[in-house]
C-alpha positions as CSV (number, residue, x, y, z in Angstrom):
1,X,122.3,59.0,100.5
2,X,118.5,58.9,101.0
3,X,118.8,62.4,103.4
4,X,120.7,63.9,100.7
5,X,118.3,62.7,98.0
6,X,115.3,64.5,100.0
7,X,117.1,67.3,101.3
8,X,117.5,67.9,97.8
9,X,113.9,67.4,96.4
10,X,112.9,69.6,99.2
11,X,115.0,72.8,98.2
12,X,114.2,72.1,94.1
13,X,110.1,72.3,95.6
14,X,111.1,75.3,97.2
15,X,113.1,77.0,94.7
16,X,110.4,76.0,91.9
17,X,107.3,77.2,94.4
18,X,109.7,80.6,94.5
19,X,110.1,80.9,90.8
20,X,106.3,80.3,90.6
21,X,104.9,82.9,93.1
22,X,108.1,85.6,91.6
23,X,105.7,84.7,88.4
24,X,102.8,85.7,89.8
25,X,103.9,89.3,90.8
26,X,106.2,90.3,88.0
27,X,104.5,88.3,85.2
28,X,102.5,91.3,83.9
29,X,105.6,93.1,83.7
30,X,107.1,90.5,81.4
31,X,103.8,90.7,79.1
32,X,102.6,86.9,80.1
33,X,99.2,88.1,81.0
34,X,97.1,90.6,82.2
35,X,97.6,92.3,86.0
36,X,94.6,90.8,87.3
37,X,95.3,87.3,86.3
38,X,98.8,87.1,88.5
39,X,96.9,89.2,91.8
40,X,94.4,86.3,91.3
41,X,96.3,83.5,91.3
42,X,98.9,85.4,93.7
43,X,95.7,85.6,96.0
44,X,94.5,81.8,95.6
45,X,97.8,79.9,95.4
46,X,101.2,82.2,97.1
47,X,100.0,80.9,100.8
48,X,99.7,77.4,99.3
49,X,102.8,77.4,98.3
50,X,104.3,78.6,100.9
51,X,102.4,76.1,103.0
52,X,103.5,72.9,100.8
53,X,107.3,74.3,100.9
54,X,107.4,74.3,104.9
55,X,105.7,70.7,104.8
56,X,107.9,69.4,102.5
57,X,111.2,70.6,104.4
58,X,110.2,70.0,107.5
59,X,109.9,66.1,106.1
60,X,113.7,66.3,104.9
61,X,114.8,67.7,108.4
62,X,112.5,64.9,110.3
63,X,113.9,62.3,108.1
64,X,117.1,63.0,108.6
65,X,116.9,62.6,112.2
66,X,114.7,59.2,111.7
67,X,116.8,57.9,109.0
68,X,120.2,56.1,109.7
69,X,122.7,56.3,107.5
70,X,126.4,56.7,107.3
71,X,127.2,59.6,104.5
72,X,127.6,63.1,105.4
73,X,124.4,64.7,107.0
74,X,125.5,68.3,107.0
75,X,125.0,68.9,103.5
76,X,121.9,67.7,103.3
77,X,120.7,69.4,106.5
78,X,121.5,72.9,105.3
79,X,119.7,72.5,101.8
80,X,116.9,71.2,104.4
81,X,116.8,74.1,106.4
82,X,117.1,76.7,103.5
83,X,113.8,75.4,102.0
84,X,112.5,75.8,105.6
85,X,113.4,79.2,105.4
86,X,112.0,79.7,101.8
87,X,108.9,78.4,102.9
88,X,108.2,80.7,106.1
89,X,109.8,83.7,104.1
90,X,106.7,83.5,101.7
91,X,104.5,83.0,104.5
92,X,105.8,85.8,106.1
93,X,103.0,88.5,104.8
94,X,100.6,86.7,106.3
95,X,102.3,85.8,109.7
96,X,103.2,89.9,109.6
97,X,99.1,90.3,109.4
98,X,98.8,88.2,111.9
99,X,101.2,89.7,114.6
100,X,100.7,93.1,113.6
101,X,97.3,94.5,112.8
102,X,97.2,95.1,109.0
103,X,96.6,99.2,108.1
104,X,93.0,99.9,106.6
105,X,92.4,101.9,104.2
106,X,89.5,103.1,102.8
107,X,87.8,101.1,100.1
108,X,88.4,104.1,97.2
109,X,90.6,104.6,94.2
110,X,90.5,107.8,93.2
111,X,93.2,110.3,95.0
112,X,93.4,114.1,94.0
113,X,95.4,117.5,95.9
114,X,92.0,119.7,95.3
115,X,88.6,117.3,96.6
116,X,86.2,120.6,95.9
117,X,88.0,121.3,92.1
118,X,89.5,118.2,91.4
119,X,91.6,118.1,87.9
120,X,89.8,116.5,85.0
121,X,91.1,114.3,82.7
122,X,90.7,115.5,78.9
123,X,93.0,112.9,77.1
124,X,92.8,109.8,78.6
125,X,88.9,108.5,78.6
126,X,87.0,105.9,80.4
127,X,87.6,103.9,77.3
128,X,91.0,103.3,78.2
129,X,92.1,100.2,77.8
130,X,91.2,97.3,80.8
131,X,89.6,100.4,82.4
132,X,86.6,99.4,85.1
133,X,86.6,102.3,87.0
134,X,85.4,105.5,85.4
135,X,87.2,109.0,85.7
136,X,84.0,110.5,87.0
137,X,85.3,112.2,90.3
138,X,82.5,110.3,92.7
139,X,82.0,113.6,94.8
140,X,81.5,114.5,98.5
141,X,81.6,110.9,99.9
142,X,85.0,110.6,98.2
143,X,86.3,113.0,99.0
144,X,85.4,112.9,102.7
145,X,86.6,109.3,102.6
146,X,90.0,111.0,101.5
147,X,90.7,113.3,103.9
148,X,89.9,111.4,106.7
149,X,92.3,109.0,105.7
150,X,95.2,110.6,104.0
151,X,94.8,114.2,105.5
152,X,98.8,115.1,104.3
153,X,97.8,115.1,100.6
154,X,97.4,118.7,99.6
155,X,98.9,120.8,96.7
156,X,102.4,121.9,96.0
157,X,102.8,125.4,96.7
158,X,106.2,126.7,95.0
159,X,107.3,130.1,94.3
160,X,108.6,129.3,90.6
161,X,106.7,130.4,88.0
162,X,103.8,128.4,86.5
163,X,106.1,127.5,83.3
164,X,108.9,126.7,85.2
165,X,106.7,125.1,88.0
166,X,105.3,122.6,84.7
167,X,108.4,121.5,83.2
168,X,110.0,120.6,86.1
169,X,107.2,118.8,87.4
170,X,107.0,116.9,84.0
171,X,111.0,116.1,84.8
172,X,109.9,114.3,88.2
173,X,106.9,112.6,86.6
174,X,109.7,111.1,84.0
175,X,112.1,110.2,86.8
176,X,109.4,108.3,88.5
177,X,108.6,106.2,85.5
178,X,105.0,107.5,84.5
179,X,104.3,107.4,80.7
180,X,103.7,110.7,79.8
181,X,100.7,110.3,77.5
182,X,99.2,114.0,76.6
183,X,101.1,117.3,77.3
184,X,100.0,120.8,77.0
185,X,102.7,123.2,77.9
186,X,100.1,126.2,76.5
187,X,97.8,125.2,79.5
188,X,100.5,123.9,82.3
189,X,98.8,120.1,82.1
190,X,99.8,116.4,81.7
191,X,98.6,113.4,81.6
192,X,100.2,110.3,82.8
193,X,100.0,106.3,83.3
194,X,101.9,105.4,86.0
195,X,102.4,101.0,86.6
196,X,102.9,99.3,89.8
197,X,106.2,97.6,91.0
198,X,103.8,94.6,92.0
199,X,101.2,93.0,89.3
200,X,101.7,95.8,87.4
201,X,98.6,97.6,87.6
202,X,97.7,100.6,85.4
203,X,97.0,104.2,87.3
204,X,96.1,107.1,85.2
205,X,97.9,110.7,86.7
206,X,96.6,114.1,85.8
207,X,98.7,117.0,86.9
208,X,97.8,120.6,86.6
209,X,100.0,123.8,87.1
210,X,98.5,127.2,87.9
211,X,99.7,130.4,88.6
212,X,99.2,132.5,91.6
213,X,100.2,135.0,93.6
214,X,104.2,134.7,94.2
215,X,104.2,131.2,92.6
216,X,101.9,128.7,91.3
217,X,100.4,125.8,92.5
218,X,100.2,121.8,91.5
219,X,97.5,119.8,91.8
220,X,97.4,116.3,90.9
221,X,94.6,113.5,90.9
222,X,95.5,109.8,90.4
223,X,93.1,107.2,89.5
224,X,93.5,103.2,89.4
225,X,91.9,101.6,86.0
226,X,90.5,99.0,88.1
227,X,89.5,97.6,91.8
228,X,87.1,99.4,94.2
229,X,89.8,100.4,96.7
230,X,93.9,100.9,96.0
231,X,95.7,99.9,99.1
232,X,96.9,103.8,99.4
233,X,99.0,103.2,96.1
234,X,97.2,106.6,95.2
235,X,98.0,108.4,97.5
236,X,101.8,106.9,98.1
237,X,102.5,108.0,94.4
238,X,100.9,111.7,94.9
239,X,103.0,111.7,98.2
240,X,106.2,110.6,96.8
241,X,105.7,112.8,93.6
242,X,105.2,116.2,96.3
243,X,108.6,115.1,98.1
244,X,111.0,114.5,94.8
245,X,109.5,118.0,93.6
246,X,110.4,119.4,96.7
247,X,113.2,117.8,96.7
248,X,114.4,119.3,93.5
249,X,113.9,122.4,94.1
């Protein structure tokens, strides 16, 4: 009975620490509080967790080995071993960087297709709401930041027409989520706030169609509202939005 009994705390800790650290991530996403609030605590307290899960059922499994008793064991020994595996599954980010060397990327948030014309932003301010970082392209150090890191990202080249070319890359910005905040089908531009799948972060998209010869050309510049660097979320979403226009074509 008494395996059972802490085979059984040790998978309700585990299942509880789960809940807490799913919390953390998606809890902006569910309106309980700001992005930066859950990375925070996700940064101070996920390992803990993790940490205090693995303790805890590696206590159930030792105790069940220590303990005598003469009810079933095997019950109590899988919900043992499942909080085990709970545990090191939300330690696993951290074993993975420390087997495998995590990427680095360069300490900037500001990602655009054109570093000598980047688009500007005419809708959305720096005023926008839990906005740190301004949308003042920072220039030549930026930019050689940029393509020393993500060389791939360059503009769209397509042979549709600029109209065409615009509402169709309005249909992909739709498809990928990003609220569409200013349009201006007169001048081929749109605005956008795109969120992350994780803490929910605000990025702010400009994308800008213009014509040219035998086509037109998309350029787009995303830029995260706060944090000095991005983790390459930037340039993932400018690289994912170039492949599903591509792909649509």
């Amino acid at each position: 009975m008494q395996k059972n009994v802490v085979s059984h705390i040790a998978l309700m800790v585990a299942l509880v620490a789960l809940i807490a650290a799913g919390m953390m991530v998606f809890g902006s996403s569910m309106g309980l509080w700001n992005p930066i609030t859950g990375f925070v605590a996700s940064r101070k307290y996920h390992n803990l967790l993790g940490y205090i899960v693995v303790a805890v059922a590696l206590i159930s499994l030792v105790s069940g080995i220590v303990v005598k008793t003469d009810s079933p064991k095997a019950r109590g020994t899988v919900k043992s071993v499942v909080a085990l595996l709970l545990g090191i599954a939300m330690l696993s980010p951290m074993l993975k960087g420390i087997i495998i060397e995590p990427v680095k990327y360069p300490p900037i948030h500001d990602i655009t297709t054109d570093t000598q014309n980047p688009p500007q932003f005419e809708f959305l301010t720096d005023s926008r709401i839990g906005a740190k970082n301004t949308l003042v392209y920072g220039g030549a150090d930026i930019a050689t930041q940029q393509l020393q890191a993500y060389p791939y990202i360059q503009p769209i080249m397509t042979d549709l027409p600029a109209d065409s070319a615009f509402v169709k890359a309005l249909d992909v910005a739709k498809a990928m989520g990003w609220v569409i905040v200013d349009q201006q089908p007169q001048t081929q531009r749109f605005e956008a706030t795109a969120r992350t799948p994780f803490f929910n972060f605000a990025d702010d998209v400009v994308v800008v169609v213009t014509s040219v010869e035998l086509g037109s050309r998309i350029d787009l510049r995303s830029v995260s509202r706060i944090g000095r660097g991005d983790a390459g979320v930037n340039a993932k979403r400018i690289k994912e939005f170039s492949q599903r226009f591509a792909e649509s074509l």
